[in-house]
Every structure is written in structure tokens, then in C-alpha cells.
C-alpha positions as CSV (number, residue, x, y, z in Angstrom):
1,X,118.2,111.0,71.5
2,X,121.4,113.0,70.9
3,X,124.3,111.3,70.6
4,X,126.6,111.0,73.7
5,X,123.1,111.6,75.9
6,X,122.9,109.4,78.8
7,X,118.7,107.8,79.4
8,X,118.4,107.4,82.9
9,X,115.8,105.0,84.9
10,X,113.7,105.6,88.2
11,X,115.4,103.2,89.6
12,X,119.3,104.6,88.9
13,X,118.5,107.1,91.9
14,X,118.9,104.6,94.3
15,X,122.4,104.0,92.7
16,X,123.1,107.8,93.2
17,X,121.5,107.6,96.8
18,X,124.1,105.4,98.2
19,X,126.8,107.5,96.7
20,X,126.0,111.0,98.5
21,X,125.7,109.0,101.4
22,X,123.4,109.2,104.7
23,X,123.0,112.1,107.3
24,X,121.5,112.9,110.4
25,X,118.1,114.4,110.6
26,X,115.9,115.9,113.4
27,X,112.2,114.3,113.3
28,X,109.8,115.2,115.3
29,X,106.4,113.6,116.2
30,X,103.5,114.7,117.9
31,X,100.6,113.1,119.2
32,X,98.0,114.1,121.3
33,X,96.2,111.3,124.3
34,X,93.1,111.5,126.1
35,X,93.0,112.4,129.8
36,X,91.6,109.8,131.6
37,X,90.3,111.1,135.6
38,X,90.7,108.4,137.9
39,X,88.9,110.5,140.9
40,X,85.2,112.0,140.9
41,X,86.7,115.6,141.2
42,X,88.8,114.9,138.4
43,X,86.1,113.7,136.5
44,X,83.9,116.7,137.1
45,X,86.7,119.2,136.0
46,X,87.0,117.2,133.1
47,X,83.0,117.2,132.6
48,X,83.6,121.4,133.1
49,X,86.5,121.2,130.5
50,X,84.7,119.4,127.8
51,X,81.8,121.9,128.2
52,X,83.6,125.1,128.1
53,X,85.9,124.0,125.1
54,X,84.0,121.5,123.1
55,X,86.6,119.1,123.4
56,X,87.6,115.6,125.2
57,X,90.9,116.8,127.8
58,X,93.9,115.7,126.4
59,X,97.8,115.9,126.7
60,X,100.2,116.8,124.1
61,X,103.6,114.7,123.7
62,X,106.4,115.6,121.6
63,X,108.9,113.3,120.6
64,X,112.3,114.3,118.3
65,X,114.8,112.0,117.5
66,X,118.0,112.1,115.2
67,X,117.1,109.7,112.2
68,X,119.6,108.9,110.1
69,X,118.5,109.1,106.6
70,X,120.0,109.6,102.4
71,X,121.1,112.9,101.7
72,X,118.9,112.3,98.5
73,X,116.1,109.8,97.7
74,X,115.4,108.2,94.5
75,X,111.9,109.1,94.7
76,X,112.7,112.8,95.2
77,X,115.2,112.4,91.9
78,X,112.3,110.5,90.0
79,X,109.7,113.4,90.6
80,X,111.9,116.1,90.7
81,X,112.7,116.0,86.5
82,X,110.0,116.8,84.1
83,X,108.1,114.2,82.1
84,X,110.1,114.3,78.4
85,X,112.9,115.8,80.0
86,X,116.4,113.8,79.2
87,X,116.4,112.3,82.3
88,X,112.7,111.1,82.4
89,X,111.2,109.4,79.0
């Protein structure tokens, strides 16, 4: 190693994690429920659904929610440099 070069760990990305700080971030998950008809007529539309489409009836519910989160992860930092690199031996 050259002199005055710096070997960095994995684990020193935490350390530089907690200095950039923490933001806000939008996530957003979806996930999608079975219908469930409580009434005969709704059970036949459902019966006619399934048919047509091939698939169980079901309902799609979005939820987003600010997440606050590191600017910049140590796992990102640990894959992001290259295997024999300075930062990575």
C-alpha cells in the first residue's frame, strides 16, 4: 500500500452513514387482497369474474408513507467499490 493511503473496513460506512445524516423518503407498498362475497349474487359475479379472467377477484391497496432513512448506507458504500480497489482489500 502507498504510503499516506488510508485501508478502509465494511464496517467504517456506518461511521460515514451517521455523518451525512438521515432524510425523508417516500415508500410505497402495494398489496393486493381477495374479494370475499358475502351475498349469493355476489358470489355468482365473482364465480363469472374468475371465469372470464382466470383469476380469484381481488382489490388493490396502496400504501405510501414518508420513512425516514440515511442519506447513504454502509452496505451501498461496501458494494459500491471494486474488489482490490483501495478502499476494498
Amino acid at each position: 500500500m502507498p504510503d499516506g493511503a488510508v485501508r478502509a473496513h465494511p464496517w467504517d460506512g456506518q461511521d460515514f452513514a451517521e455523518v451525512w445524516g438521515k432524510e425523508w423518503t417516500e415508500t410505497r407498498d402495494v398489496t393486493d387482497r381477495q374479494i370475499i362475497a358475502e351475498t349469493p349474487a355476489g358470489k355468482a359475479v365473482h364465480m363469472l369474474r374468475r371465469v372470464i379472467t382466470g383469476q380469484a377477484p381481488t382489490a388493490r391497496a396502496v400504501t405510501v408513507r414518508q420513512v425516514e432513512r440515511e442519506r447513504w448506507s454502509a452496505s451501498s458504500w461496501r458494494t459500491g467499490c471494486r474488489r482490490g480497489t483501495r478502499c476494498c482489500r
